[in-house]
MMTF fields as JSON, N, C-alpha, C and O atoms, coordinates in Angstrom:
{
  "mmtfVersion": "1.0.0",
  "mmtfProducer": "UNKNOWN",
  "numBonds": 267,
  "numAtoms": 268,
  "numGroups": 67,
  "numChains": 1,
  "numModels": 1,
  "chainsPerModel": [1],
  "groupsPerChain": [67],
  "chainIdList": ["A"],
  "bondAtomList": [4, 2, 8, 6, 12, 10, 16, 14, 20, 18, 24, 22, 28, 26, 32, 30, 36, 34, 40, 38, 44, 42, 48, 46, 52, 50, 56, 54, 60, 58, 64, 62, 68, 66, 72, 70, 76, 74, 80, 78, 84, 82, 88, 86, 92, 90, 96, 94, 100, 98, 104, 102, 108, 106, 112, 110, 116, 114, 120, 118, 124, 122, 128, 126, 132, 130, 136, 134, 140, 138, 144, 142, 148, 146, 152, 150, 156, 154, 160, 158, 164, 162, 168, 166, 172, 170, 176, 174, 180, 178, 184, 182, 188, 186, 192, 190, 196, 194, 200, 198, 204, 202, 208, 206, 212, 210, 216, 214, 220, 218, 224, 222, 228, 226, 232, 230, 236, 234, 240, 238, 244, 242, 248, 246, 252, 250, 256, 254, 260, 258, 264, 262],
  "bondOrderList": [1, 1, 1, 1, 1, 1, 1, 1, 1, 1, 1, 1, 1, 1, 1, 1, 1, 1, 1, 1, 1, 1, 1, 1, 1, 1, 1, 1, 1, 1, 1, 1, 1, 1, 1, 1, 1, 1, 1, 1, 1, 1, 1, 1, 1, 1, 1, 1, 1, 1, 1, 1, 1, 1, 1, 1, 1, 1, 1, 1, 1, 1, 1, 1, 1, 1],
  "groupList": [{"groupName": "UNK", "atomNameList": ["N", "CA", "C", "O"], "elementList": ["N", "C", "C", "O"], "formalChargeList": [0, 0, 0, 0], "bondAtomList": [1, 0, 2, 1, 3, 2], "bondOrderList": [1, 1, 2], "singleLetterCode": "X", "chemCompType": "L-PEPTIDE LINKING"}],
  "groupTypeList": [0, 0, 0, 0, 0, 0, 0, 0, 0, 0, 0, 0, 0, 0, 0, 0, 0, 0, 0, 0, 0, 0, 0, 0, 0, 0, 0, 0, 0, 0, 0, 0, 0, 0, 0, 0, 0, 0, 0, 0, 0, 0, 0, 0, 0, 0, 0, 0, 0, 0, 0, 0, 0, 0, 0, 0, 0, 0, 0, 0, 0, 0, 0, 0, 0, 0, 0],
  "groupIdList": [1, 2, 3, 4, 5, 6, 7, 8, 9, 10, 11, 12, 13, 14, 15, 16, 17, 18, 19, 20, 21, 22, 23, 24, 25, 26, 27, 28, 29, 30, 31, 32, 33, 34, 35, 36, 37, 38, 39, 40, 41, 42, 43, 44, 45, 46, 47, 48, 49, 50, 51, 52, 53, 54, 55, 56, 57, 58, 59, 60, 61, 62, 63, 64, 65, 66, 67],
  "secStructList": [7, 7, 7, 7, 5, 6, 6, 5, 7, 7, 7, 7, 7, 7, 7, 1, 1, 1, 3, 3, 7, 7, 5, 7, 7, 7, 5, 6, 6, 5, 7, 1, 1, 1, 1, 7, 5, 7, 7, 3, 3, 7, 7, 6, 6, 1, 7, 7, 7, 5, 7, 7, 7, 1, 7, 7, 7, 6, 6, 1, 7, 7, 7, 7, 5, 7, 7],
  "xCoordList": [61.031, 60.426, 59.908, 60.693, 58.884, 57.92, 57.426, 56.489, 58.138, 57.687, 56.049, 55.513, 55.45, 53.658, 53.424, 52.737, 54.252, 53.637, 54.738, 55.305, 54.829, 55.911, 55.569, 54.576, 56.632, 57.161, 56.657, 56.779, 55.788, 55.496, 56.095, 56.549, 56.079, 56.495, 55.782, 54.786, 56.055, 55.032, 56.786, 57.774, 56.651, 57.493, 56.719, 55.765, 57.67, 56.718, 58.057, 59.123, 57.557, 58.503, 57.854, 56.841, 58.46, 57.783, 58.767, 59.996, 58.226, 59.546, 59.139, 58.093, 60.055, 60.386, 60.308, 60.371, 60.148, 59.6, 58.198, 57.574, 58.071, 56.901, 57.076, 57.539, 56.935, 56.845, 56.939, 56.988, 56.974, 56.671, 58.322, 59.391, 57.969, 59.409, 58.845, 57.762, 59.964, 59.749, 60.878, 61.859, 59.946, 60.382, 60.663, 59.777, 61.971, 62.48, 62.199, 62.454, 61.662, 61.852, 62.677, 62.22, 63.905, 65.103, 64.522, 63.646, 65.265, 65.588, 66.381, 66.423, 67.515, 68.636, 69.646, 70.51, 69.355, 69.956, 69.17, 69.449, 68.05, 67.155, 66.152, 65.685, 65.674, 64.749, 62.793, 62.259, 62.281, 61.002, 59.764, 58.992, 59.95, 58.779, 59.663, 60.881, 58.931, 59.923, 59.842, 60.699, 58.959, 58.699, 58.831, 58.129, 59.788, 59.716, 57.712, 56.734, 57.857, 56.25, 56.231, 57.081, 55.362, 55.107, 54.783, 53.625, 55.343, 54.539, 54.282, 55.017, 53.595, 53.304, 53.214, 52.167, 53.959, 53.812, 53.838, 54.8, 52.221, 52.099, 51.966, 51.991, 51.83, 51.737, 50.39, 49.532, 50.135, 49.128, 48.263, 47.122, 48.963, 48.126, 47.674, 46.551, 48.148, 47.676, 46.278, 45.884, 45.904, 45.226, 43.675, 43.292, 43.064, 41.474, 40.784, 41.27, 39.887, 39.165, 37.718, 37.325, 36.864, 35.869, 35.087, 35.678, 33.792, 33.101, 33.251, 32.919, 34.055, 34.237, 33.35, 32.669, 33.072, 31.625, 31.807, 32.907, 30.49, 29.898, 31.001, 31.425, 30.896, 30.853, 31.618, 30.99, 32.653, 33.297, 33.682, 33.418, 34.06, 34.239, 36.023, 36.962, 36.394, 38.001, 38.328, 37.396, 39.62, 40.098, 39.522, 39.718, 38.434, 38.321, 38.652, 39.259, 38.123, 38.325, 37.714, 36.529, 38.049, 37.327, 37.516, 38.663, 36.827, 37.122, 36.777, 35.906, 37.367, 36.873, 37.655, 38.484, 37.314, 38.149, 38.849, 38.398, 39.988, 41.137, 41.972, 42.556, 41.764, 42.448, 43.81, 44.683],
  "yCoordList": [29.019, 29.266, 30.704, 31.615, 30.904, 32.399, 32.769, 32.253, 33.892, 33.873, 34.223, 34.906, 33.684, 34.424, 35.118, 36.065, 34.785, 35.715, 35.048, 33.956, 36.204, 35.518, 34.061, 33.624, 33.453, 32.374, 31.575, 30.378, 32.057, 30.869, 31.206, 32.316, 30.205, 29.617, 28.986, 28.279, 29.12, 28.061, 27.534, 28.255, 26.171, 25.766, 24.584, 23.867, 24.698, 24.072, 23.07, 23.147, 22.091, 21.302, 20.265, 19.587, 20.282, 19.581, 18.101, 18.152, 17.203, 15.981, 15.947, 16.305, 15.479, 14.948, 13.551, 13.213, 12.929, 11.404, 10.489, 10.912, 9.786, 9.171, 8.058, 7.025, 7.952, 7.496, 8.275, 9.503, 7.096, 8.057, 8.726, 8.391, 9.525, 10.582, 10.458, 9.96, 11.123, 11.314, 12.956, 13.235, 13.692, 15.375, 15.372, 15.326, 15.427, 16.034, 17.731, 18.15, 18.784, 19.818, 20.299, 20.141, 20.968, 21.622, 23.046, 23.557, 23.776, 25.042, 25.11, 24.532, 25.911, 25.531, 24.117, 23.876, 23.509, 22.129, 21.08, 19.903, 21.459, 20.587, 21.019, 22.107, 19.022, 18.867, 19.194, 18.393, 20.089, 20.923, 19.404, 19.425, 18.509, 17.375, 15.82, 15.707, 15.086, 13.449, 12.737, 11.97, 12.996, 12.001, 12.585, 13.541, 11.933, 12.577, 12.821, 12.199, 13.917, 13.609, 12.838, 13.117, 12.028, 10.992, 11.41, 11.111, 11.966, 12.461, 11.195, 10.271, 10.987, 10.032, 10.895, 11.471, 10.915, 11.422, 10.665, 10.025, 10.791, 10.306, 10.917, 12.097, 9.764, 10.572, 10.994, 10.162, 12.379, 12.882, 12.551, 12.89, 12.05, 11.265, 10.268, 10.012, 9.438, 8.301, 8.25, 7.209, 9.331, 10.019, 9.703, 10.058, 9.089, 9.086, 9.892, 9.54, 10.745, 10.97, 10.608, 10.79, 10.111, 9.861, 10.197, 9.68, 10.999, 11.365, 12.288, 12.406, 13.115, 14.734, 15.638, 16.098, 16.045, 16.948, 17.97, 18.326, 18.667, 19.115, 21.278, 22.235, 20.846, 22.166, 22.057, 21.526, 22.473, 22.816, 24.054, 25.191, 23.935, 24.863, 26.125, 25.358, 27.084, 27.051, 26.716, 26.342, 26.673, 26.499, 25.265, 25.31, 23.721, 23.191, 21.781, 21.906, 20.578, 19.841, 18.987, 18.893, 18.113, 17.883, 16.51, 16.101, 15.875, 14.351, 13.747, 14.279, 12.827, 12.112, 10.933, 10.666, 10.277, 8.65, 8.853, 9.381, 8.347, 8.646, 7.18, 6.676, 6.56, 5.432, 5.82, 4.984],
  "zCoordList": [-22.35, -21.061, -21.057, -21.319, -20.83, -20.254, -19.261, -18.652, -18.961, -17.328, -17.354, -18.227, -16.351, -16.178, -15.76, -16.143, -14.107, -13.279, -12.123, -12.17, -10.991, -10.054, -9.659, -9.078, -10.118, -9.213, -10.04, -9.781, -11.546, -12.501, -13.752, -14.028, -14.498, -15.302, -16.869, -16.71, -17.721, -18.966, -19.6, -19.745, -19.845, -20.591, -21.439, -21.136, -22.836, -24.011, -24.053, -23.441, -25.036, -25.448, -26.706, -26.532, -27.688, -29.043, -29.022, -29.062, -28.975, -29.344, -30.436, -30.977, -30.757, -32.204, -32.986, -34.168, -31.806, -32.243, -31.419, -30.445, -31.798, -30.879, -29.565, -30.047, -28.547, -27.489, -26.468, -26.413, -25.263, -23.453, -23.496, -24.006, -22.898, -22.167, -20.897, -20.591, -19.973, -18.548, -18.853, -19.541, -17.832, -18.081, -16.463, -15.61, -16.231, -14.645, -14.858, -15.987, -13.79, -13.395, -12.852, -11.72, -12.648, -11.847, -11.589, -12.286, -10.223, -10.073, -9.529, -8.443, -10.032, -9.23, -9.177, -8.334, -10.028, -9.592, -8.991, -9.223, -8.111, -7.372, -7.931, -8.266, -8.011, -8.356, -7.703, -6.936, -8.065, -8.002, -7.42, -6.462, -8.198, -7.551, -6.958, -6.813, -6.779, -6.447, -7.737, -8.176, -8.183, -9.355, -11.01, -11.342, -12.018, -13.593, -13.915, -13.5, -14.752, -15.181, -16.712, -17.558, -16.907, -18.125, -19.34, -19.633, -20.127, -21.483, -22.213, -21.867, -22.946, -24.225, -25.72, -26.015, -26.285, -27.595, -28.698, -29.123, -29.383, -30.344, -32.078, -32.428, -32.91, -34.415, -34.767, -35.062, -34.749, -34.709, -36.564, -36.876, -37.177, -38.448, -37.989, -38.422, -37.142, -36.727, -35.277, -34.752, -35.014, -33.704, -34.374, -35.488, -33.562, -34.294, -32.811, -31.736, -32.804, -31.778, -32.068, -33.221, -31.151, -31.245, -29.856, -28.908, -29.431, -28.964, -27.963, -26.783, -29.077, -28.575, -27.998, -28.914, -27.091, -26.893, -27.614, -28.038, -27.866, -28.934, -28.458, -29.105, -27.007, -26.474, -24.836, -23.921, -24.673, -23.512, -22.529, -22.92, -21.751, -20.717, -20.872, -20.66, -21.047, -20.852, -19.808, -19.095, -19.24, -18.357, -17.151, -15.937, -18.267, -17.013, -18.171, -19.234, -17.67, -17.938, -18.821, -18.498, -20.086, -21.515, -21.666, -21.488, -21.895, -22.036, -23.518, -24.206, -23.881, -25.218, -25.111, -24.241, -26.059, -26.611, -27.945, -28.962, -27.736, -28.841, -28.771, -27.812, -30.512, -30.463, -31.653, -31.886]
}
């Protein structure tokens, strides 16, 4: 965990195997949202991307198809 800036936060997390997780948030003991958030982790040898744009924005949003 790294702090950013008050009252934020960056936390990383690598699994170690492939499928969905669900990640609860705590502070304090209580829980920060209502709902776990959904990771899907997959095997990145197995990752095909296809129709990546050529050229993106930072900090906004990037789309492609990945089978």
């Amino acid at each position: 965990m790294t702090k950013m800036a008050l009252n934020r936060y960056e936390v990383t997390y690598t699994p170690h195997c492939v499928g969905d997780f669900q990640i609860e948030v705590f502070q304090d003991n209580i829980p920060i949202d209502d709902k776990p958030y959904i990771v899907h982790a997959f095997d990145i040898n197995k990752v095909m991307v296809y129709d990546f744009p050529s050229s993106s924005i930072v900090d906004s949003a990037t789309y492609f198809i990945s089978k």
